[in-house]
MITI-812870 format. One record per atom (N, C-alpha, C): residue in one letter; atom name; x, y, z. Coordinates in pm, 1 decimal, padded with zeros to 6 digits. Atoms other than C-alpha are relative to their C-alpha. Layout:
N
{rest=A, atom=CA, u=X, v=Y, w=Z}
...
END
This chain:
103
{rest=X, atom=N, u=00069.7, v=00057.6, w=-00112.6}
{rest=X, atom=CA, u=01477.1, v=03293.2, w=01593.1}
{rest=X, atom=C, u=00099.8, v=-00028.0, w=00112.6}
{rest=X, atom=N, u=-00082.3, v=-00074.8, w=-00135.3}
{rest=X, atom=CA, u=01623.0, v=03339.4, w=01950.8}
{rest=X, atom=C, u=00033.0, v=-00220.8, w=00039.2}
{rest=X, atom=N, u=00018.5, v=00130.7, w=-00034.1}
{rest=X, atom=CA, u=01734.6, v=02976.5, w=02075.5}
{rest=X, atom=C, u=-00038.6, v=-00001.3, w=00122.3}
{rest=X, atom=N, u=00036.0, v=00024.8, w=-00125.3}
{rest=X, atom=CA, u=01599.5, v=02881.5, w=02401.5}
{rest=X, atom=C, u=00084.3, v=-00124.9, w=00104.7}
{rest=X, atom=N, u=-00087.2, v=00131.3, w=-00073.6}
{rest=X, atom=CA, u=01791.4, v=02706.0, w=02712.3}
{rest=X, atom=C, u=-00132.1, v=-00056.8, w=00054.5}
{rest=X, atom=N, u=00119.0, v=00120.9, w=-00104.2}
{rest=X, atom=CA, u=01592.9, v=02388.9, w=02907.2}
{rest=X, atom=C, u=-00051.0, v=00073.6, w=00085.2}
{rest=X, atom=N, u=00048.5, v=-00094.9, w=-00133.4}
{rest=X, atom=CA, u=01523.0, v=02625.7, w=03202.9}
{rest=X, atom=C, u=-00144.3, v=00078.4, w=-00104.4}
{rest=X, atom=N, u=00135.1, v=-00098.6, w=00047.7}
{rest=X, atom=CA, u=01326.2, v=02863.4, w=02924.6}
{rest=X, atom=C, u=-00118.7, v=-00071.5, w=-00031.8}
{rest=X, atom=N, u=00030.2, v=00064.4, w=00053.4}
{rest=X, atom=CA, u=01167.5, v=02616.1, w=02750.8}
{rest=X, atom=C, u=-00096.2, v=-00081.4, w=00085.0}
{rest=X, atom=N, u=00089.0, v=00018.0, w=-00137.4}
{rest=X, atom=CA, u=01030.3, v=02457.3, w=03071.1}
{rest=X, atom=C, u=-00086.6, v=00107.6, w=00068.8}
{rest=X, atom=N, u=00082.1, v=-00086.4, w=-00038.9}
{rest=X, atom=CA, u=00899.4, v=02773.3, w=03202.9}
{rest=X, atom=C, u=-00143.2, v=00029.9, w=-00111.9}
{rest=X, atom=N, u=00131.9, v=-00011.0, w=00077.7}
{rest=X, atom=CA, u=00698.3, v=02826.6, w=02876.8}
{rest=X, atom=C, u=-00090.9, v=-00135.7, w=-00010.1}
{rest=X, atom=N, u=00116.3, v=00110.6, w=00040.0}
{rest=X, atom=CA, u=00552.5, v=02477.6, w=02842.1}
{rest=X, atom=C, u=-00021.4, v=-00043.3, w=00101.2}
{rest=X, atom=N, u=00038.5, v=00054.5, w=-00131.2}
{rest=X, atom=CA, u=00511.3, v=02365.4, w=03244.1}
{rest=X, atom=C, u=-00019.4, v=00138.5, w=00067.9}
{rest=X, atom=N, u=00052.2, v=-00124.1, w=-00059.4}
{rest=X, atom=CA, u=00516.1, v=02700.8, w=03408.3}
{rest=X, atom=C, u=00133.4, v=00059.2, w=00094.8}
{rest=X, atom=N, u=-00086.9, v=-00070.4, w=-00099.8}
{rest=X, atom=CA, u=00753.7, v=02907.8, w=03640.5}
{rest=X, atom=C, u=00030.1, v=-00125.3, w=00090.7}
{rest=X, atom=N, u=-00055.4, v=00023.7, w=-00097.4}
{rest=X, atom=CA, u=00951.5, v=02745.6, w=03921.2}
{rest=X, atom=C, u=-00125.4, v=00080.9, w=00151.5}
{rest=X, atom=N, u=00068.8, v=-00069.8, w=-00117.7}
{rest=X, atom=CA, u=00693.6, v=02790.9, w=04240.1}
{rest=X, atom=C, u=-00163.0, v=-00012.3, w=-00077.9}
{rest=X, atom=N, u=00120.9, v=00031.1, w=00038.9}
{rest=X, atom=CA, u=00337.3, v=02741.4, w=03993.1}
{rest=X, atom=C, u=-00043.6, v=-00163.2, w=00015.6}
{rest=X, atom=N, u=-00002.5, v=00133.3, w=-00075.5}
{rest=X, atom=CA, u=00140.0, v=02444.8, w=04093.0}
{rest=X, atom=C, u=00070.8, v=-00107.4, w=-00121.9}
{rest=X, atom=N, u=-00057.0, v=00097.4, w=00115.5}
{rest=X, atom=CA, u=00216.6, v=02222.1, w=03715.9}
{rest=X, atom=C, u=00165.0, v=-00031.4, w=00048.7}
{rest=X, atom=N, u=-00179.2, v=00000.1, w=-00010.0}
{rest=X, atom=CA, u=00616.6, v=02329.6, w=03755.9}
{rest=X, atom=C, u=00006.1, v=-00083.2, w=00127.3}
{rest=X, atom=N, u=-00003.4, v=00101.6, w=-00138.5}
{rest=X, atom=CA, u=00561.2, v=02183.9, w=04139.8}
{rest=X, atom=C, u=00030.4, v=-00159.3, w=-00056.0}
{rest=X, atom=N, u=00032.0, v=00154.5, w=00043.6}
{rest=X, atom=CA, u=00440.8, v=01875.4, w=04020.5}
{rest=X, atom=C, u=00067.7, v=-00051.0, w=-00140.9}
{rest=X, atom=N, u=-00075.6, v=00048.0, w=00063.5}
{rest=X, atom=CA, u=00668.3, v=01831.7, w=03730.5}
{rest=X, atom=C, u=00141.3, v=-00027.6, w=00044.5}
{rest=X, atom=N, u=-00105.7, v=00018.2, w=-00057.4}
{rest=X, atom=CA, u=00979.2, v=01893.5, w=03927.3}
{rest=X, atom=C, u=-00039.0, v=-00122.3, w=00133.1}
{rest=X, atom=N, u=-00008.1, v=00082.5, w=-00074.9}
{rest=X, atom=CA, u=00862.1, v=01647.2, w=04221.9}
{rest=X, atom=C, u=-00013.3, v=-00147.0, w=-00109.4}
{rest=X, atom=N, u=-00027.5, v=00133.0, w=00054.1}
{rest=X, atom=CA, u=00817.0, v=01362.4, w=03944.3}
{rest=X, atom=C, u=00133.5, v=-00035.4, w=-00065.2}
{rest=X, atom=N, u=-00123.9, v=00022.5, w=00074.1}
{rest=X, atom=CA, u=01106.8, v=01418.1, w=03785.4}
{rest=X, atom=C, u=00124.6, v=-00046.2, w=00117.3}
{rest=X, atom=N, u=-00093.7, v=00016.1, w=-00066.5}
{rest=X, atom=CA, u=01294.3, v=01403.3, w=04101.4}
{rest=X, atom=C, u=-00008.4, v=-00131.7, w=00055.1}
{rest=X, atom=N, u=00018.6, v=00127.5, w=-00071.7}
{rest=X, atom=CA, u=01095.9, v=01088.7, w=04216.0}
{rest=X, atom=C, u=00093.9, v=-00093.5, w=-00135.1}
{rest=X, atom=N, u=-00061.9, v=00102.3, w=00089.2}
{rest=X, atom=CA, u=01212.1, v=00898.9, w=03867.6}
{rest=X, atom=C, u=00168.9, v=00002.6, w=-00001.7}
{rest=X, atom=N, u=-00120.5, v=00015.8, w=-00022.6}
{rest=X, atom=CA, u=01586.6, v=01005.3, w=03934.8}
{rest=X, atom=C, u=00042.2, v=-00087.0, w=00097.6}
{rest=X, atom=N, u=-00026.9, v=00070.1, w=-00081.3}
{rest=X, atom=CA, u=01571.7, v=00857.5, w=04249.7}
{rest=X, atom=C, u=-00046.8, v=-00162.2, w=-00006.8}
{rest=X, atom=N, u=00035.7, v=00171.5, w=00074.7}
{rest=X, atom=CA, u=01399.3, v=00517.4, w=04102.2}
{rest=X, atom=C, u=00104.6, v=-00038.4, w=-00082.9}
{rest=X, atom=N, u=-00133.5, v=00065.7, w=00047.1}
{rest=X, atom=CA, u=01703.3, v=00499.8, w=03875.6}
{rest=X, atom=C, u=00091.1, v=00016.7, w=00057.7}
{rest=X, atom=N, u=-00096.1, v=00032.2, w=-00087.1}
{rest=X, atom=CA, u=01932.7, v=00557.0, w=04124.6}
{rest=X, atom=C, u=00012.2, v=-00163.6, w=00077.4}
{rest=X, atom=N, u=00031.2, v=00143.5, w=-00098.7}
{rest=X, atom=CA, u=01791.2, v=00287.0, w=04366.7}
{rest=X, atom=C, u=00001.0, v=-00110.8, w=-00130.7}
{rest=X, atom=N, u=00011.0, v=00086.1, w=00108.2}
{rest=X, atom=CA, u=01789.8, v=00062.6, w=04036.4}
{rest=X, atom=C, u=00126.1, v=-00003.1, w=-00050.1}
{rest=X, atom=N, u=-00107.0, v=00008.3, w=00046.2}
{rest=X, atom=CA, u=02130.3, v=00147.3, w=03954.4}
{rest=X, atom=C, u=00084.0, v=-00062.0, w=00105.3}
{rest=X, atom=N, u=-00052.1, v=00048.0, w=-00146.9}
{rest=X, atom=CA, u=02271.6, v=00040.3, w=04316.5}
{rest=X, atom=C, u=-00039.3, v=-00119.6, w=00019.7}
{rest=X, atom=N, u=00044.4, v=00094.7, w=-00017.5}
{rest=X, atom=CA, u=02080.3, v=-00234.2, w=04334.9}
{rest=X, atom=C, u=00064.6, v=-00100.6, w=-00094.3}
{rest=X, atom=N, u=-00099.9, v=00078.5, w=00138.5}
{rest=X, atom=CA, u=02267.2, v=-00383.6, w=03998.9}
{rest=X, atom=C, u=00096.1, v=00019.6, w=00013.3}
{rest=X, atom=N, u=-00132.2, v=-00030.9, w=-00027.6}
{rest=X, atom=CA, u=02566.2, v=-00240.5, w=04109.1}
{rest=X, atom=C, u=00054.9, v=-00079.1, w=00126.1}
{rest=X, atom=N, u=-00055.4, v=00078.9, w=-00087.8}
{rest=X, atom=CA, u=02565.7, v=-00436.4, w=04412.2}
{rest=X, atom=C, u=-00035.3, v=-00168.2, w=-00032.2}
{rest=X, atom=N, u=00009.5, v=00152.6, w=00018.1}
{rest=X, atom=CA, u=02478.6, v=-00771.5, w=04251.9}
{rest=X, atom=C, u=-00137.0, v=-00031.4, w=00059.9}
{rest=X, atom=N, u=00108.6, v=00074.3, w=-00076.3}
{rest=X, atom=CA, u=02124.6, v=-00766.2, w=04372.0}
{rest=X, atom=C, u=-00099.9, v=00025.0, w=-00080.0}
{rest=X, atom=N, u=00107.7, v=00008.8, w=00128.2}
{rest=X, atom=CA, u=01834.9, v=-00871.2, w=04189.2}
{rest=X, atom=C, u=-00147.9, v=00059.7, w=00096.8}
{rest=X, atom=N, u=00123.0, v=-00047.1, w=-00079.3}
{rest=X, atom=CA, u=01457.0, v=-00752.2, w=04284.2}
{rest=X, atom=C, u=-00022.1, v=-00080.3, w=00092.3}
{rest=X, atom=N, u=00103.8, v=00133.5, w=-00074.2}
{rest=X, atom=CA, u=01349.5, v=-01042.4, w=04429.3}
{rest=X, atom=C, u=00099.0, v=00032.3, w=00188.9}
{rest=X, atom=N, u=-00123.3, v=00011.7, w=-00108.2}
{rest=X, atom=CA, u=01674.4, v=-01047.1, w=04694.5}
{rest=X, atom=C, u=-00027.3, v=00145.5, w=00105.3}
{rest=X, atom=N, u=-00005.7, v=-00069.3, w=-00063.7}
{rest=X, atom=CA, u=01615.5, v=-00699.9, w=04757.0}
{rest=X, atom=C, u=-00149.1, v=00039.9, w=00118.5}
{rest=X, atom=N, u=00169.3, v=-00011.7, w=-00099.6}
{rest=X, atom=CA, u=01241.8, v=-00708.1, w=04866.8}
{rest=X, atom=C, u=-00005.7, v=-00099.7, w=00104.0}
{rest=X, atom=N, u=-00020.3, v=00091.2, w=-00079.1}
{rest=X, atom=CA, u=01338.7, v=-00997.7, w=05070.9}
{rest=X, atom=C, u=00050.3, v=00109.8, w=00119.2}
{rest=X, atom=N, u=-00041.3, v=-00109.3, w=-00086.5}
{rest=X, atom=CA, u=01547.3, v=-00732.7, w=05242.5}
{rest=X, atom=C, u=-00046.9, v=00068.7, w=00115.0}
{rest=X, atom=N, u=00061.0, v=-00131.3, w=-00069.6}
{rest=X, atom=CA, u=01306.7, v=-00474.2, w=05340.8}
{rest=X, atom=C, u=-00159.2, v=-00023.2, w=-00013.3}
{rest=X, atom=N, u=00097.1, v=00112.5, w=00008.9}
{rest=X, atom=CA, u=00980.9, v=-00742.5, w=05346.2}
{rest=X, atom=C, u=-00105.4, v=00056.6, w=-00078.2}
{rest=X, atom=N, u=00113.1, v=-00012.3, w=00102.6}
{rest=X, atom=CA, u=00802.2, v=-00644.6, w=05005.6}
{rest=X, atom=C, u=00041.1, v=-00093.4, w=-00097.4}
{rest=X, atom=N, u=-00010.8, v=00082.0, w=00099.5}
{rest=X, atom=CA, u=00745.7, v=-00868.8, w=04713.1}
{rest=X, atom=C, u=00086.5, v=00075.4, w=-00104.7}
{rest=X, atom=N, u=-00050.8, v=-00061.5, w=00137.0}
{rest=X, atom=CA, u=00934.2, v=-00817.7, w=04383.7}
{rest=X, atom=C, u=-00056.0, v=00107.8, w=-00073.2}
{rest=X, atom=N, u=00083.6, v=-00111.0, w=00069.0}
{rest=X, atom=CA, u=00651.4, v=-00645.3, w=04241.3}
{rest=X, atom=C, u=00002.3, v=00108.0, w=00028.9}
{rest=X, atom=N, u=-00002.6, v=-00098.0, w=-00066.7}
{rest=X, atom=CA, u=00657.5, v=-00381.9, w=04491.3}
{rest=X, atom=C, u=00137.2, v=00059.9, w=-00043.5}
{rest=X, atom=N, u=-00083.0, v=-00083.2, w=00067.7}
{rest=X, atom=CA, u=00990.2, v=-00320.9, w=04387.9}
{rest=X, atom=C, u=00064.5, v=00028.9, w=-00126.8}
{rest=X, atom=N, u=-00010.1, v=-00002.2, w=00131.5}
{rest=X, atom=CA, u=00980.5, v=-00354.9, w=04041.3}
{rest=X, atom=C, u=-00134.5, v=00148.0, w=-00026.5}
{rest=X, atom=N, u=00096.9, v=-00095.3, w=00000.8}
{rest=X, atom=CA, u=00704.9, v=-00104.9, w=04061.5}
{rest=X, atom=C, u=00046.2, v=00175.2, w=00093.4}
{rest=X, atom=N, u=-00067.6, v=-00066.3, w=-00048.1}
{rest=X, atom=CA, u=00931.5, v=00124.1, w=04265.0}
{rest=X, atom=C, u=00077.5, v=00081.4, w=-00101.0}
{rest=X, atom=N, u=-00121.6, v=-00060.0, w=00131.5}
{rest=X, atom=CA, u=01202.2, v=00172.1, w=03967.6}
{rest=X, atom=C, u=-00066.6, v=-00016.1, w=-00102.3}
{rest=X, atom=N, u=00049.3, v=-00081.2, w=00134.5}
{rest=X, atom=CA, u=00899.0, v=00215.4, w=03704.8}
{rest=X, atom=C, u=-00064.1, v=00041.2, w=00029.4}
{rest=X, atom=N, u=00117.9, v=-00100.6, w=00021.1}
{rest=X, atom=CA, u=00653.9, v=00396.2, w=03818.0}
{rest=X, atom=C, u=00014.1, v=00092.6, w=00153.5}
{rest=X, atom=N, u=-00036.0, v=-00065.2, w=-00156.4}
{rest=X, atom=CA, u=00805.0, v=00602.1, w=04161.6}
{rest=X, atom=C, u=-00094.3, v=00098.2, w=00046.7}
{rest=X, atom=N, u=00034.9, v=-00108.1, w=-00096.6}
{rest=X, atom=CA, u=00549.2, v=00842.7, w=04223.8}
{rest=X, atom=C, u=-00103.5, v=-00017.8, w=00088.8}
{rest=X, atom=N, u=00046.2, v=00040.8, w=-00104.0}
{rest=X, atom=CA, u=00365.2, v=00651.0, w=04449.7}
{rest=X, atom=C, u=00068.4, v=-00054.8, w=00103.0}
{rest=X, atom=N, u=-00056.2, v=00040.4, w=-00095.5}
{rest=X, atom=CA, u=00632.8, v=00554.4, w=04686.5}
{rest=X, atom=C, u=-00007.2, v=00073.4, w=00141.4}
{rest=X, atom=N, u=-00015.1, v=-00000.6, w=-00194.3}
{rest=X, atom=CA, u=00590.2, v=00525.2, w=05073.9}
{rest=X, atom=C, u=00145.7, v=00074.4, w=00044.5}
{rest=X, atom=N, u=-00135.1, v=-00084.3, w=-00023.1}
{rest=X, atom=CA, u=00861.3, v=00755.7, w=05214.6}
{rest=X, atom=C, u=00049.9, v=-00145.7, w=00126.4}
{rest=X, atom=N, u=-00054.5, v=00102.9, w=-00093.3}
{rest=X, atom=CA, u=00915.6, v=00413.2, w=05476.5}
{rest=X, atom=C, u=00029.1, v=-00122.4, w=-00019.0}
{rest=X, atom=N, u=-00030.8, v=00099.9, w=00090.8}
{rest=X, atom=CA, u=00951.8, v=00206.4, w=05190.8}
{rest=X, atom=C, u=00178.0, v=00061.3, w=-00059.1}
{rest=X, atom=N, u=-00121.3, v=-00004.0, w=00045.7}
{rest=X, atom=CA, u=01220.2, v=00420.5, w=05045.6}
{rest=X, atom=C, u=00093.1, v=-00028.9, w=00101.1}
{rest=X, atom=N, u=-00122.1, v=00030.8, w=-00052.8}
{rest=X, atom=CA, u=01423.1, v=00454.7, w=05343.1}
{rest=X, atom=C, u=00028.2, v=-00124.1, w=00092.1}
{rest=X, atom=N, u=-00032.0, v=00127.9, w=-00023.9}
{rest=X, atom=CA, u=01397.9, v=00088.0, w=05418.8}
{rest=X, atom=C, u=00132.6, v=-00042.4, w=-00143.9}
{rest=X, atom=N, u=-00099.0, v=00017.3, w=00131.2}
{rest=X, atom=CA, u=01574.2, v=00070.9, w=05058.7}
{rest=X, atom=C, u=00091.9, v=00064.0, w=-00010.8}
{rest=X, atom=N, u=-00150.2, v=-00074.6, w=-00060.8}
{rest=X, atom=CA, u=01823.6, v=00327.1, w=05131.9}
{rest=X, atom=C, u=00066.2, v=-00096.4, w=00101.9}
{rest=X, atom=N, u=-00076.4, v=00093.0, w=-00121.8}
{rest=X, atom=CA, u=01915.7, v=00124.8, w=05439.0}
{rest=X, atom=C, u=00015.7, v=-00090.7, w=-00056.3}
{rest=X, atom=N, u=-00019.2, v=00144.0, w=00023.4}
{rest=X, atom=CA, u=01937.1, v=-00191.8, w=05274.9}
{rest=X, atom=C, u=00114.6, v=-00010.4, w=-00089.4}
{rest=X, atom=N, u=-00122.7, v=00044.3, w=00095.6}
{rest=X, atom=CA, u=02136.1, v=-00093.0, w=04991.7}
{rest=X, atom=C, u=00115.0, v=00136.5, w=00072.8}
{rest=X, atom=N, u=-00102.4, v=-00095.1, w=-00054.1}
{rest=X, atom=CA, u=02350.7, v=00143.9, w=05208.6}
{rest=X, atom=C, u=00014.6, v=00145.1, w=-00115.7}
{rest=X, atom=N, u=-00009.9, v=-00146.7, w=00061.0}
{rest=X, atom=CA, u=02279.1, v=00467.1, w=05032.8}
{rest=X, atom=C, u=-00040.1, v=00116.2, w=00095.6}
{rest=X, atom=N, u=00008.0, v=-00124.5, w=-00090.3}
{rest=X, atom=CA, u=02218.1, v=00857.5, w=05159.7}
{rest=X, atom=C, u=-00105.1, v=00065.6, w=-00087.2}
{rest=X, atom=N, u=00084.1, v=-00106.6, w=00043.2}
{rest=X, atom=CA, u=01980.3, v=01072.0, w=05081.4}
{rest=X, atom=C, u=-00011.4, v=00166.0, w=00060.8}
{rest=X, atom=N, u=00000.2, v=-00141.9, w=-00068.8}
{rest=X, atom=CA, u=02016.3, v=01426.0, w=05110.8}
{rest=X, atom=C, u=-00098.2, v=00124.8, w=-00062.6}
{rest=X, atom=N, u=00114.8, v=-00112.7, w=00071.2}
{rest=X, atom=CA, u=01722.1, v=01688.1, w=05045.5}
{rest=X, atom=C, u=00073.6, v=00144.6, w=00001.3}
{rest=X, atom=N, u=-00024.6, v=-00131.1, w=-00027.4}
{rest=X, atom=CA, u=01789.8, v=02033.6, w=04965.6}
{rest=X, atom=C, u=-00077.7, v=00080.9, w=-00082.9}
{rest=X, atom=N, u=00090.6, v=-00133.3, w=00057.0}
{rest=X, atom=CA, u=01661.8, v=02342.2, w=04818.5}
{rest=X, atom=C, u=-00081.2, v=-00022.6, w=-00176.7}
{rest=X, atom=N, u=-00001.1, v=00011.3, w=00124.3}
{rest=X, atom=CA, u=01763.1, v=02249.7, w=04484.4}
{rest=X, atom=C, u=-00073.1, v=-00159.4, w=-00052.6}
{rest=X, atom=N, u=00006.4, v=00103.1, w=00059.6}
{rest=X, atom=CA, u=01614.2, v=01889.5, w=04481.5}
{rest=X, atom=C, u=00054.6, v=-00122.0, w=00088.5}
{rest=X, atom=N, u=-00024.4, v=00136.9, w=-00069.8}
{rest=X, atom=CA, u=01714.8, v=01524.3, w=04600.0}
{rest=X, atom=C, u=00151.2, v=-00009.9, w=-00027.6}
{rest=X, atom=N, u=-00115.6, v=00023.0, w=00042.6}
{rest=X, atom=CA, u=02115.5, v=01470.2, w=04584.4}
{rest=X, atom=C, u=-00026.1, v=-00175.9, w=00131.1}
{rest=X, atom=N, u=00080.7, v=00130.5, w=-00050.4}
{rest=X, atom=CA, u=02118.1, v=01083.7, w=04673.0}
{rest=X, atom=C, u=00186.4, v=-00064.8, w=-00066.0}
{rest=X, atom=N, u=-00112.3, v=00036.3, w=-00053.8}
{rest=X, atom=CA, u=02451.2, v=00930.0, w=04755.7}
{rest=X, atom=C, u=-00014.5, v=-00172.8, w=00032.3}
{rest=X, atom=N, u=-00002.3, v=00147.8, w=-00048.0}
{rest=X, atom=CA, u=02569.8, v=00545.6, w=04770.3}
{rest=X, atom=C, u=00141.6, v=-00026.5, w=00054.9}
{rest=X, atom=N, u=-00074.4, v=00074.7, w=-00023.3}
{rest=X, atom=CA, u=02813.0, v=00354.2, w=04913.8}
{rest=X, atom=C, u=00039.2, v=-00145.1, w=-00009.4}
{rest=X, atom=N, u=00008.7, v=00159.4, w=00035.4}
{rest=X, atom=CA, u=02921.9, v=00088.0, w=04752.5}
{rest=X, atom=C, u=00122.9, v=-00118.2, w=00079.0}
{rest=X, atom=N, u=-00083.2, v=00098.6, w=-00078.0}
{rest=X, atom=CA, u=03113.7, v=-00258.3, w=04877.7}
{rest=X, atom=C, u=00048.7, v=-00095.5, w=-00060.4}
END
């Protein structure tokens, strides 16, 4: 039996790269990277939910609901949260590459 890489393995059980499923599996997957990013920065700079929604004027919940369940996020929510915790976001072909600067 032939082994299969992640790439194959994905194509047979979600679908090609460019079919609508594969769409929509690669945009969630990219939203939950970027929820643990912003969740990793946010602990990395010493800041708790509460502090940070103070920030960028949403409740805790809103951003506790951000870093578990991302695929409903406001694109003017995130980059209030980029700005706040001084991170980058860079889109490209391949996906979200998402950049911090820490202090």
């Amino acid at each position: 039996m032939k082994e299969l890489s992640f790439e194959e393995v994905k194509n047979l059980r979600i679908g090609t790269i460019g079919t609508p499923a594969r769409d929509k599996y690669e945009l969630e997957a990219e939203s939950i990277i970027l929820a643990a990013k912003i969740k990793q920065v946010r602990k990395q700079k010493g800041m708790n939910q509460d502090e940070l929604g103070v920030l960028i004027g949403v409740k805790k919940s809103q951003i506790s609901k951000i870093e578990t369940n991302p695929q409903d996020m406001k694109l003017s929510t995130i980059m209030r949260i980029v700005k706040a915790l001084d991170m980058e976001i860079v889109l490209e072909s391949g996906g979200i590459k998402v950049k911090s600067v820490l202090v």
